[in-house]
C-alpha positions in Angstrom: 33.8 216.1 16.3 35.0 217.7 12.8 37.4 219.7 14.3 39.0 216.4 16.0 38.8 214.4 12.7 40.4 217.4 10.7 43.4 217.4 13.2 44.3 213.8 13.5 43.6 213.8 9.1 46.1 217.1 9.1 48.6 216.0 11.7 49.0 212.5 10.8 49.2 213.6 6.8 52.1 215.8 7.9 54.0 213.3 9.8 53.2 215.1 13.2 52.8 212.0 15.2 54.4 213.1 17.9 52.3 216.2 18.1 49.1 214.7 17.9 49.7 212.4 20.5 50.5 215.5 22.8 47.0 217.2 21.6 44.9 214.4 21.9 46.1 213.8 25.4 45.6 217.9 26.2 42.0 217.5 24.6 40.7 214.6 26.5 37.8 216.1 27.9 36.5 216.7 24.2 37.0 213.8 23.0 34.7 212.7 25.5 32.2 215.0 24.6 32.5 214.2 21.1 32.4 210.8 20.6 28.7 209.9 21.2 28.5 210.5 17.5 31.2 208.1 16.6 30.2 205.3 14.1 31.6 203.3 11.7 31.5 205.9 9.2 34.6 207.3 10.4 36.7 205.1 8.7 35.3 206.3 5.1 37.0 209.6 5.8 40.0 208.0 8.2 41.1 204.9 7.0 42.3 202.7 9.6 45.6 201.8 7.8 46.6 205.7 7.4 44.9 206.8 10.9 45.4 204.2 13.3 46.6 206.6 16.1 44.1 209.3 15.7 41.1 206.6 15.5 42.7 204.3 19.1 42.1 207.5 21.0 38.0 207.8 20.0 37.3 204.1 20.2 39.1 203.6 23.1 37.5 206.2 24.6 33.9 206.0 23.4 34.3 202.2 24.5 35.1 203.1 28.0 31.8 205.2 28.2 29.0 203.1 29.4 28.8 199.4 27.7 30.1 199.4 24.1 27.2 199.0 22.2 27.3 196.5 18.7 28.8 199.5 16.8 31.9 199.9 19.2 32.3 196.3 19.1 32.4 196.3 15.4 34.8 199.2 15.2 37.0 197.7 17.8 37.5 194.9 15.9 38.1 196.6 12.7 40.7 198.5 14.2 42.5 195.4 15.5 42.5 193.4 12.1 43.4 196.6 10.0 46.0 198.5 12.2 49.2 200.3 11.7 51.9 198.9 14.0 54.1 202.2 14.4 50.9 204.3 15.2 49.5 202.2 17.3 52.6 201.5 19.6 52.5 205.3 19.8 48.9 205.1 21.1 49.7 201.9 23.2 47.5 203.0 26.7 44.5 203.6 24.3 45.1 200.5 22.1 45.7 198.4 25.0 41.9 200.1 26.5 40.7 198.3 23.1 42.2 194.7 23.7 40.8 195.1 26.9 37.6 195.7 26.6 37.0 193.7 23.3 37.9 190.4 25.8 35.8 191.5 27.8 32.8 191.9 25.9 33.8 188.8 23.5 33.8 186.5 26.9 30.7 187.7 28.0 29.2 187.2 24.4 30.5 183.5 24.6 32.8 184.4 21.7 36.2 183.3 23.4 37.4 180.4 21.5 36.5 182.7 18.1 38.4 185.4 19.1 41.4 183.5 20.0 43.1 183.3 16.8 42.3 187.5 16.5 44.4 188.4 19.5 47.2 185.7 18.6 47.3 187.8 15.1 47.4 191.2 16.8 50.1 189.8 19.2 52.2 188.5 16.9 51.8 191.8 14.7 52.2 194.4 17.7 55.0 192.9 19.8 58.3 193.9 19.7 60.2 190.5 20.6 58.7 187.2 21.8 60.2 187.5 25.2 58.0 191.5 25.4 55.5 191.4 27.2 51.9 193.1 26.0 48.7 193.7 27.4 47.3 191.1 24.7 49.1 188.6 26.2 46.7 188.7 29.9 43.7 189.3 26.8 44.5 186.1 24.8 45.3 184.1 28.1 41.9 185.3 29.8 39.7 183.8 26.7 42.0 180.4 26.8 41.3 179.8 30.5 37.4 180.7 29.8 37.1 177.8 26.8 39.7 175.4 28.3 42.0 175.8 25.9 44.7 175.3 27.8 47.2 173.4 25.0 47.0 176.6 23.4 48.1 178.6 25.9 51.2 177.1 26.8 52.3 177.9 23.6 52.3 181.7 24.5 53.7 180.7 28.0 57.0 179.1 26.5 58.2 182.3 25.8 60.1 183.7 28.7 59.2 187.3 29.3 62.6 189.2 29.7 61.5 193.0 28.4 58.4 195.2 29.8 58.8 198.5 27.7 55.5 200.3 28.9 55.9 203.1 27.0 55.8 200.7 23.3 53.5 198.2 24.7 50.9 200.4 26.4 50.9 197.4 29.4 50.2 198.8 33.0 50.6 197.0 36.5 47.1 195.1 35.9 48.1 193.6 32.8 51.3 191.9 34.2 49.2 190.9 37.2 47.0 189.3 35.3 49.5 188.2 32.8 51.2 185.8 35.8 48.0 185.0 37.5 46.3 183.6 34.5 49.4 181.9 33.4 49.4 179.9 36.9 45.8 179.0 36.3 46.8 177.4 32.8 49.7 175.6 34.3 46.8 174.4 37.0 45.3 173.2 34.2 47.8 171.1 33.0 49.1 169.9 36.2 52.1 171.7 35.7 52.4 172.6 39.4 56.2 174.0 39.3 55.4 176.4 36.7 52.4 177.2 38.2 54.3 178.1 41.7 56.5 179.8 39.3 54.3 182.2 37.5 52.3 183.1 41.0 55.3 183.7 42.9 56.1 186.1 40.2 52.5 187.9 40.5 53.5 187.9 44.6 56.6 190.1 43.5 55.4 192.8 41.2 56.5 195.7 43.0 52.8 197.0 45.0 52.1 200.1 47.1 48.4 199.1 47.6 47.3 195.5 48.2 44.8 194.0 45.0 42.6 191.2 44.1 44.6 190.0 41.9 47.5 189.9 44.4 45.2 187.7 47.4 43.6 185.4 44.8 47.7 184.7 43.6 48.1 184.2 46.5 45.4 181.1 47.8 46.3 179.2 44.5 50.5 179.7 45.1 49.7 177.7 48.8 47.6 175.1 47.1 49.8 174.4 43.9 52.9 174.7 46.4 51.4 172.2 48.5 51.1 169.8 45.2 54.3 170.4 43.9 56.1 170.4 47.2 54.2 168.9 49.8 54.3 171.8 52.2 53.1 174.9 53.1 55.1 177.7 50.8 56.6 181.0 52.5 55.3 184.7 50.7 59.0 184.8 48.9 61.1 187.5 49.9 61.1 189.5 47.3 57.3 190.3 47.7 56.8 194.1 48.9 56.4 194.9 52.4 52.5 195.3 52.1 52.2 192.4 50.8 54.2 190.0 52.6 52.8 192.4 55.7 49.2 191.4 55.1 48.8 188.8 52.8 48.6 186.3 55.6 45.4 187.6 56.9 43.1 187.0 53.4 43.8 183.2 53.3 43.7 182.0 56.6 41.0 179.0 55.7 44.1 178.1 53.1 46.6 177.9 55.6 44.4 176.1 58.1 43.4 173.2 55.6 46.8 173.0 54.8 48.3 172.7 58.3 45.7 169.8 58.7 47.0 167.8 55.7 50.7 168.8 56.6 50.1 167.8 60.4 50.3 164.0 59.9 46.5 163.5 61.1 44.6 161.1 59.9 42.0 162.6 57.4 38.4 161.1 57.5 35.3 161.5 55.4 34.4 164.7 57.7 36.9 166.4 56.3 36.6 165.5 52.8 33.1 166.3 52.8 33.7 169.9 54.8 36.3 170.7 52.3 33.6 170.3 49.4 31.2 172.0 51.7 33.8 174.8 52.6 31.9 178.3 51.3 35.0 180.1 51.2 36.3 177.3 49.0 33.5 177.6 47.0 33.2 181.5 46.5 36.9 181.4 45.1 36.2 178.6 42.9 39.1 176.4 44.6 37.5 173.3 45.2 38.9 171.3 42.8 42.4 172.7 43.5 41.7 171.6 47.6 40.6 167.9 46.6 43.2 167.5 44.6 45.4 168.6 47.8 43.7 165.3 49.7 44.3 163.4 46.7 47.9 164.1 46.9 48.6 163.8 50.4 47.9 160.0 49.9 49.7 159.2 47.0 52.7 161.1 48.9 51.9 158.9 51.8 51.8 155.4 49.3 55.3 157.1 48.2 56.9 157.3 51.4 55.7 153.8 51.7 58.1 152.2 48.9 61.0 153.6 50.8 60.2 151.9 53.8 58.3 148.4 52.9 59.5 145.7 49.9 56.3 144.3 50.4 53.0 145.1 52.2 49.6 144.3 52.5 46.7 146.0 50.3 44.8 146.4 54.3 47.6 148.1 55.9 48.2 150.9 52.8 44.7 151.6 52.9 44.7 152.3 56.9 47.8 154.2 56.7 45.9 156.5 53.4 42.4 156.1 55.6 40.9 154.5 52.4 39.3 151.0 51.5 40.6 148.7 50.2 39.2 149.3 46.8 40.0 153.1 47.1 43.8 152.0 47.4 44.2 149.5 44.8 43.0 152.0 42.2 45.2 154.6 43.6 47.6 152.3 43.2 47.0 151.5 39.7 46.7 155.2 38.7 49.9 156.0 40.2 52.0 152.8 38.5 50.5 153.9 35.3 51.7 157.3 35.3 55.4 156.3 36.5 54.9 157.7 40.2 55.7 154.6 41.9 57.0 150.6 40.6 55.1 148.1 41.9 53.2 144.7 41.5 49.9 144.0 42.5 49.5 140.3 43.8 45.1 139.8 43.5 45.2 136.3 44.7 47.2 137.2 48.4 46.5 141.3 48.2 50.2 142.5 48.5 51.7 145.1 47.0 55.5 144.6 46.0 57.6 147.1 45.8 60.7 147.7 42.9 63.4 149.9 42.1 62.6 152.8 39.8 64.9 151.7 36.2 67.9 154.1 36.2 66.7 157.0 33.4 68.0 156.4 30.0 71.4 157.7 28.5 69.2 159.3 25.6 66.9 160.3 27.7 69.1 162.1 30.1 71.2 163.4 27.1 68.2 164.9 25.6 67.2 167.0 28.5 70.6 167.8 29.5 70.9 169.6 25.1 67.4 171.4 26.1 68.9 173.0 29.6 72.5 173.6 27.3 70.0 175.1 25.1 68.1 177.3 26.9 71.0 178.4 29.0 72.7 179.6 26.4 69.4 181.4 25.3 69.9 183.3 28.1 73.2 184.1 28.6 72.5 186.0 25.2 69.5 188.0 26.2 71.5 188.9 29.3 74.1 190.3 27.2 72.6 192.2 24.7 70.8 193.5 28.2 74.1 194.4 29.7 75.0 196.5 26.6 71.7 198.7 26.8 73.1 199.1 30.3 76.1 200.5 29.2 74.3 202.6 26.6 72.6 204.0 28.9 75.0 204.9 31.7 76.9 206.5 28.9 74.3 208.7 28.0 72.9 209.6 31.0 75.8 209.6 33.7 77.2 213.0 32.4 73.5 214.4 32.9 73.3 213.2 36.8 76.9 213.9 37.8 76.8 218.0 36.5 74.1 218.3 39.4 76.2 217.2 41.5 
């Protein structure tokens, strides 16, 4: 262990960075061995300001060995108040091993919400540009989703993510997995089904030679928040790799069943509400809620259909067409009025429902979203330029290297 702590100390004092990053990696195996004696002492004779490279590569791997015990923890989370930004970019894969497994163990603690404001510190401190995306980012989102906190989140998520620089960020194929998946689970969250189709459409298209977990569960939430936002049953989009859009089918065929039945026309009874809430599939992947709230929107899209059809109709007759009572259809009603889906009047004393003309949207209304579109558009056209000049850069560079093998 000496030996290791005098070469990161000499190294790093020299302004070898470089260098020790090569060692380290060659010396893996003794790190290994070494760092059962690792404790918080360290940082008395490598001080994590001055050291932060050299110290990520024995936490990170002492932390992977077995479950990090209260010392780890502790070091861990010294390490991630008190680092050096250059240094630890340089040891990226081994600080990202940290993030990692720090979430982890802080979830399983019940220490989410607390560590929240950490990782938001460490993001905004490690990350290149808002629009890079980290490994923290999966970290911070993962401890939102487990305390709720899903107001939070979408702050992070407003950033669009135009740069993955694995090399600076230390993020792996995982990370951005779980970057999109749990940022369609907030948007579930807040109802925000299009941006929830969005951000697992996106998980659907990382480039995949092996089909994962994170890929199949994407994929069961994409058909259900596609069926909310749409009202149908979503294709695997075409950009999806061949083993995916291949196999993908054959993991969620209770999905696809339920939602040929709501997408069929048939008239849905209390049997198949109560073997949707019974469904053990359903249950296992924790996508009940997400199912229910399918039936609950197949009726207000039926009671929506209605108003293009009927000026005026009968409480009885909505609630045969929904296959509801009465009293189930006037609240639905109610709901849906309230939150601006439909315009209508409910008569009590003769049990009609009329129908009205939604009020053309306001000039400041429509002025103000048409600035934020303006807005972001030219947002991007920017970022797409400065990306076009790296382009260019690039080819510059590296052309004359490819075309004298030629």
């Amino acid at each position: 262990m000496q030996h290791l702590v005098d070469t990161i100390k000499r190294k790093t004092d020299d302004g070898e960075l470089d260098k020790l990053v090569t060692e380290l990696d060659q010396n893996l195996d003794k790190i290994r061995m070494s760092v059962s004696k690792l404790s918080p002492r360290i940082f008395e004779t490598l001080p994590i300001a001055n050291y932060t490279l050299g110290l990520c590569y024995l936490i990170a791997t002492k932390a992977v060995i077995g479950t990090p015990k209260e010392d780890t923890i502790f070091m861990m989370q010294r390490i991630l108040q008190e680092f050096d930004v250059k240094q630890a970019r340089l040891a990226s894969r081994k600080f990202g091993v940290i993030i990692n497994i720090f979430t982890k163990q802080k979830i399983e603690d019940n220490q989410a919400k607390l560590v929240m404001p950490l990782l938001l510190s460490v993001l905004n401190k490690f990350q290149i540009s808002k629009h890079h995306l980290t490994p923290i980012h999966s970290a911070y989102l993962s401890c939102a989703l487990t305390c709720k906190r899903y107001a939070a989140a979408s702050k992070l998520l407003k950033h669009q993510i135009l740069e993955i620089e694995p090399s600076i960020t230390g993020l792996t194929p995982k990370d951005m997995l779980l970057f999109y998946y749990y940022g369609g689970m907030v948007h579930c969250g807040l109802k925000n089904w299009d941006e929830a189709v969005r951000f697992f459409s996106i998980a659907l298209t990382v480039p995949a030679h092996v089909l994962s977990s994170i890929v199949i569960e994407s994929f069961k939430k994409y058909l259900l928040v596609g069926y909310l936002a749409e009202g149908k049953i979503l294709k695997i989009p075409k950009h999806a790799s061949v083993v995916v859009s291949r196999s993908l089918e054959s993991f969620a065929t209770q999905y696809i069943d339920f939602l040929n039945t709501l997408t069929s026309g048939e008239k849905m009874g209390k049997d198949f509400m109560r073997s949707t809430k019974s469904n053990e599939t359903f249950k296992k992947d924790n996508t009940i809620g997400l199912t229910l709230q399918c039936i609950e929107a197949k009726k207000r899209r039926k009671i929506q259909e209605l108003t293009s059809t009927y000026l005026t109709i009968g409480l009885s007759n909505i609630a045969e067409l929904v296959n509801v009572n009465e009293k189930e259809v006037e609240s639905l009603l109610l709901q849906m009025i309230e939150n601006g889906e439909i315009r209508a009047t409910i008569s009590q004393r003769d049990a009609m429902v009329v129908f009205t003309d939604a009020d053309d949207q306001t000039i400041e209304e429509a002025m103000k979203e048409l600035n934020s579109k303006m807005a972001e558009a030219v947002e991007l056209s920017n970022r797409m330029k400065e990306m076009d000049k790296k382009s260019i850069t690039f080819r510059r560079i590296y052309m004359p290297y490819v075309t004298s093998y030629r």
